[in-house]
N, C-alpha and C positions, 0 to 999 in steps of 0.2 A: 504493500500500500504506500509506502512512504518514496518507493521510486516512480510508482504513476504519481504521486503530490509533487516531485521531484522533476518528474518529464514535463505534467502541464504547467510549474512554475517556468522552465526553463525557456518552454515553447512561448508562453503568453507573453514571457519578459524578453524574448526576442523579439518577434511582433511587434511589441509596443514601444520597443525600441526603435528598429527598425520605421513603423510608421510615425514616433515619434519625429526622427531626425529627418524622414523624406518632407514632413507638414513642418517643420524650424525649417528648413531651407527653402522651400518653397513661399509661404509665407514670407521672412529677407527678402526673396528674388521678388515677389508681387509688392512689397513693400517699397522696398528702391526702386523697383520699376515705377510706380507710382509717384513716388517723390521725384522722380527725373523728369514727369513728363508735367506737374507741378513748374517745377523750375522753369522748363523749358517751353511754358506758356508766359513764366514773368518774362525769360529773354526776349522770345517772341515783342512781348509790349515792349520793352526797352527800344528793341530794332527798331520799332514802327517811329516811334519816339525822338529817334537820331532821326528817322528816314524825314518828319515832319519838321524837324531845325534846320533840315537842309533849304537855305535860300536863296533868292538871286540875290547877288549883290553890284558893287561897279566893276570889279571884276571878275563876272563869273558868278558858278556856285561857290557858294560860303555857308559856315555852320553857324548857325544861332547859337552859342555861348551860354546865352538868358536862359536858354530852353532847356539849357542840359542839368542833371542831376547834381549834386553840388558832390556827390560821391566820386563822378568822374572826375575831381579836380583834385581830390589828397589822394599822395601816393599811397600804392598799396590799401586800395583802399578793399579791395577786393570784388571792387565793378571795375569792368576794362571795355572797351570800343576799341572797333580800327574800321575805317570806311573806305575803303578801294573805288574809284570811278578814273578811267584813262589810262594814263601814266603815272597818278601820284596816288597815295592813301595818305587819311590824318589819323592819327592815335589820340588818344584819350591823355590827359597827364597824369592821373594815377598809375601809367605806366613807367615814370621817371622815365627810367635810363634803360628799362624793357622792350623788349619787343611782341608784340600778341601774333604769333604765325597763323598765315592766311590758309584756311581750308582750301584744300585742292576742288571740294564741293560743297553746294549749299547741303545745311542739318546738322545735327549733336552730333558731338563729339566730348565725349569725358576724359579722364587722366590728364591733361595736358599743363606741364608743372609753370611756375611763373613767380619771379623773384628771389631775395634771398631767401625765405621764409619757406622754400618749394611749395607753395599753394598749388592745392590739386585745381584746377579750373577745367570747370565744365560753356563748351563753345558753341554758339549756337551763328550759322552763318546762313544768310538770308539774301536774295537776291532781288534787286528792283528797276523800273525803268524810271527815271524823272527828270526833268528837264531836256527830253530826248537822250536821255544818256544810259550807259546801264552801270547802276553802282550795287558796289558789294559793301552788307554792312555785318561784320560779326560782332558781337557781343557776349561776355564772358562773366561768369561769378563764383566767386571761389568757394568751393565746394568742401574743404576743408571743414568747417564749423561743425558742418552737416554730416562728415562722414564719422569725426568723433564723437557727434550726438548719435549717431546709428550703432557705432560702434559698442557707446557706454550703456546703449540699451538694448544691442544684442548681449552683452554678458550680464545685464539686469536679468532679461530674458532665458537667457541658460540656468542663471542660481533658479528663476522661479520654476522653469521646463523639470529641470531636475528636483529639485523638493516637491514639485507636484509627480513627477514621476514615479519618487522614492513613495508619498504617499498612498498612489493607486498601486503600488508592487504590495505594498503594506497590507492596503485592504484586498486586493487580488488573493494574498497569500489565506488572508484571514476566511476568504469566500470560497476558493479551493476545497481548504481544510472542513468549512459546514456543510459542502457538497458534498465531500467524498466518506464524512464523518458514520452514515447509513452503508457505508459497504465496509467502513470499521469493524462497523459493530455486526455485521452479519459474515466478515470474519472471524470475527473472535468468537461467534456461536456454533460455526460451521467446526472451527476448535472444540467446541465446550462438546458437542455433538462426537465428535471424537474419542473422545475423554470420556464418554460418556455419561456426562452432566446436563446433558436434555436430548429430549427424543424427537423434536421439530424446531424449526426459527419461529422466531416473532412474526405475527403478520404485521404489528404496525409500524408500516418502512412509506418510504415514499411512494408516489403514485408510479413510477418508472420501476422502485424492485418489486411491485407485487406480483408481477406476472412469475419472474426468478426466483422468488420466494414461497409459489405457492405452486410452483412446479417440482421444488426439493420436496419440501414439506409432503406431496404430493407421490413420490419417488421415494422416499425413506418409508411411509406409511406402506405402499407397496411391497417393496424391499424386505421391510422386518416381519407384514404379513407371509409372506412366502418363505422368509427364513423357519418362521413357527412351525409352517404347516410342512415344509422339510424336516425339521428334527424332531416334527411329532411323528411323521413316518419314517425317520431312521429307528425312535422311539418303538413304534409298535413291530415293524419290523424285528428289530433287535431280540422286542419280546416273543414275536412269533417263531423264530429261530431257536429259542433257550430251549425251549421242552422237545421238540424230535430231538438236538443235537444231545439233550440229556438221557434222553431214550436210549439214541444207536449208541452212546460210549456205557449207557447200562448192561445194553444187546451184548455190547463189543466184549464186556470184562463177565457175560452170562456163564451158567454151568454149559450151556451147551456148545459150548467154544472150546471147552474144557481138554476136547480129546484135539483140538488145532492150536493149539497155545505162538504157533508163528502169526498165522491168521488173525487172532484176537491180537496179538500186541499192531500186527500192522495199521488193524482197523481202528485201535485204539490211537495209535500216533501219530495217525492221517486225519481222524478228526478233530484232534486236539490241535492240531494244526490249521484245518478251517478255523476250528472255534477263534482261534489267534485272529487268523487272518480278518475275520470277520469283526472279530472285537477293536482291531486295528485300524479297519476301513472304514467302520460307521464312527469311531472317534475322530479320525482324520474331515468328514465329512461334517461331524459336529461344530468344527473349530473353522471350518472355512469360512462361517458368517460371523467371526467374531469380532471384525472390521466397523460392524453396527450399534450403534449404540444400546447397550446393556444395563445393566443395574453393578453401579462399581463395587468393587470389594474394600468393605471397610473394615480395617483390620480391629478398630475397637468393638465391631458388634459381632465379627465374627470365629475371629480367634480364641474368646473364650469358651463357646460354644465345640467347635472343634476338639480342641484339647480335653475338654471334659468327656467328649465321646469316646476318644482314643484311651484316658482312663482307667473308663469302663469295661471296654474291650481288654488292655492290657493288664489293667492291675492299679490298683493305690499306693504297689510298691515305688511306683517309675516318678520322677521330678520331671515334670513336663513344664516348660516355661516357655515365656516370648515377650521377645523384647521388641515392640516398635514405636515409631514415636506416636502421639495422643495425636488423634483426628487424621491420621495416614490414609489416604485411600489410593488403591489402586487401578488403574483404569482400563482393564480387562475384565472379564464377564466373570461374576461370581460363582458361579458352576464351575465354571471351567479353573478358574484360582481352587478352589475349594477342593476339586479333586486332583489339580497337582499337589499341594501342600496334604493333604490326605493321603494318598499315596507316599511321599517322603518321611513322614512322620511313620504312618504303620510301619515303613519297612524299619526308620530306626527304632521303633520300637521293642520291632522282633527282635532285634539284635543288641540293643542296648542294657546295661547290668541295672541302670539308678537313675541314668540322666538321660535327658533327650532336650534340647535348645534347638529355641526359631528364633531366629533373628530377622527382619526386614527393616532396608535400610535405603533410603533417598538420598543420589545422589542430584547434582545437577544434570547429570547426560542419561542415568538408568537407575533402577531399584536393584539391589542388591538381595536377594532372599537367601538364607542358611540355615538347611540343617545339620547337629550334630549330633551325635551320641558318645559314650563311651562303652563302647561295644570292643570287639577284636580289629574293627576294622575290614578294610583290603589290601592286600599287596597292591605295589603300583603296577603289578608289572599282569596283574589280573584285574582293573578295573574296567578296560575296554570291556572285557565279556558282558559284565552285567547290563550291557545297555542292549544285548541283543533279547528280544522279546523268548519270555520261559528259559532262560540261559538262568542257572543256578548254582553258586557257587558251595553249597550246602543243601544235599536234599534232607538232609534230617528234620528243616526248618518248615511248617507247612505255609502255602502259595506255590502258584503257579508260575512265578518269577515275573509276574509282567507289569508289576508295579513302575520301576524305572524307566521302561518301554514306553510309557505310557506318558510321563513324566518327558522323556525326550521327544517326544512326538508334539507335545502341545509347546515346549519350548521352541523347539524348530520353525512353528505356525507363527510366533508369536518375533522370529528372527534375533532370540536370544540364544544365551552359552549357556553350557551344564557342563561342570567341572567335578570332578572325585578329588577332594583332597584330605590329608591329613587333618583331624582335628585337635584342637586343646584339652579335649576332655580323654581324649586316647583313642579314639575308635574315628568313623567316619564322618566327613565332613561333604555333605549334596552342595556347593553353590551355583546358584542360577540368578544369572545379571540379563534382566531384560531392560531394552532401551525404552528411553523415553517415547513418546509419541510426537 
């Protein structure tokens, strides 16, 4: 989530960038343009202005003086003339000791420096007929003033462009973040749903997630309906299977086998081998929906319960303990928790002298589960066998050996380890580290 907040802050603040600085330059360019053609109407009247002081006098055309601007008479003043008709032009005397160059053609012309002071002068030349003559009259205004007044309010301009800019990225970011705030939160359920801390989303999302929300919602109800109605007929199945296959190993081991005793032991270890298989395949098949949200395992309601079972079964001699922290839960399905730690305890039971310890333990990356006992143990170098289903390292012990089978089978589903190691107490030590989700 935080890299789509991340890609649309990046995209939006490009854009606004981007169309920021094309609308600041454009704007300038419509701005000056404007103010030029401002100007280059006041020139215009100036021209007209010399063109009407032009008079006849006793010799000739001559310029009315009276007429002119009194600008045109202090140097530098930043108004200039030059009036070309024949062979001669007059200049203005604000031009000292200057000279104003005559345009090659009438129209504006900018940049053109003038003085010591390099005044930027913008030109405007104009051409007329009067007294049957044709006179040229340019007139010029120094554009200086005007361009550090453009200038001091294009960077007025940029502080305000940019703090208004910083402001809309500010609330951009803050609007992002209340859009995207409903597919937060329908991540973090889609999570909890995982975990198994609820068994649908919220319906009340915006008018855009309900359709996506109520097609999961939709999809999971489906989903765990069929999960049921599959592991009610692995369920009956199972059951239906128990009594023949209990029958033919009664047939198998009957008096009237009696006089085939090869026959009877085959028949006897050919079904017990279904039975395996079969006890194998519908557990395998159990665990394949456990992906679905279930009822978590909390270890404060049902650990104690367990252990009192185990007991019962084994004796009041046995110290059965467990250690895990208050309010622990774990987030696989209850059945399925219940009959691996089930399994692990009965077998160290069987084998344990006084003690049996569970331990479960959270890390940041996985849970940590251990049992131990102080039993005899296993050699290291005979641990591998016991994970093969009815592999027995003691038949004097009764079970069918498929506890630990059983035990690695739901570990495997679940993409944890199961480790045989030595314990502290002297005997065996099961740990199985499943990852987080």
């Amino acid at each position: 989530m935080k890299s789509i907040q991340r890609r649309l802050s990046l995209g939006l603040i490009s854009v606004m960038v981007i169309v920021g600085v094309v609308l600041a330059q454009t704007s300038l360019w419509l701005f000056e343009a404007g103010l030029q053609r401002y100007l280059e109407a006041g020139l215009h009247n100036d021209s007209e202005n010399l063109l009407v002081a032009l008079v006849r006098g006793p010799n000739g055309v001559q310029l009315d003086e009276q007429r002119l601007s009194p600008a045109y008479q202090r140097p530098f003043s930043g108004h200039y003339f030059r009036i070309d008709f024949a062979d001669i032009h007059w200049r203005s005397r604000s031009l000292w000791d200057q000279e104003l160059p005559r345009l090659p053609e009438a129209g504006l012309k900018g940049n053109l420096q003038l003085g010591p002071e390099g005044q930027q002068l913008l030109v405007l030349r104009s051409d007329y007929k009067r007294f049957g003559k044709s006179i040229s009259i340019s007139v010029a205004q120094d554009y200086t003033p005007v361009r550090e007044s453009f200038r001091l309010m294009r960077q007025i301009g940029l502080v305000i462009g940019l703090a208004a800019l910083l402001l809309v990225l500010i609330l951009q970011r803050v609007t992002v973040r209340r859009a995207l705030r409903p597919l937060e939160t329908a991540r973090n359920q889609i999570a909890q749903l995982q975990q198994g801390q609820r068994s649908q989303l919220d319906t009340q999302v915006p008018l855009e997630l309900e359709p996506l929300v109520a097609q999961i919602n939709h999809l999971l109800a489906h989903t765990e309906d069929s999960l049921k109605r599959s592991r009610n007929a692995l369920g009956n199945l199972g059951h239906a299977l128990k009594t023949p296959m209990a029958v033919l190993l009664s047939a198998a081991s009957s008096d009237a086998l009696k006089n085939h005793p090869q026959l009877s032991q085959l028949l006897r270890e050919q079904l017990q081998q279904v039975q395996q298989r079969l006890n194998r395949e519908l557990n395998r098949a159990r665990l394949a929906g456990d992906s679905l949200p279930g009822a978590l395992f909390d270890c404060d309601a049902e650990l104690p319960g367990l252990l009192a079972t185990l007991r019962m079964i084994h004796g009041e001699h046995l110290d059965l303990s467990s250690d895990a922290a208050p309010g622990l839960q774990l987030p696989w399905d209850r059945e399925d928790l219940l009959e691996l730690l089930g399994n692990l305890l009965d077998n160290a039971c069987k084998w344990a002298d006084a003690e049996v310890r569970l331990s479960v333990i959270a890390t940041p990356r996985s849970y940590l589960l251990a049992v131990e006992d102080d039993g005899p143990g296993i050699p290291e170098a005979q641990r591998d066998q016991v994970f093969s289903r009815g592999a027995r390292l003691d038949e004097q012990m009764i079970g069918h050996g498929l506890g630990l089978g059983i035990v690695r089978d739901i570990v495997e589903v679940w993409g944890g380890l199961l480790q045989l190691k030595e314990s502290e107490l002297g005997g065996l030590k099961v740990l199985i580290e499943l990852p987080r989700r």
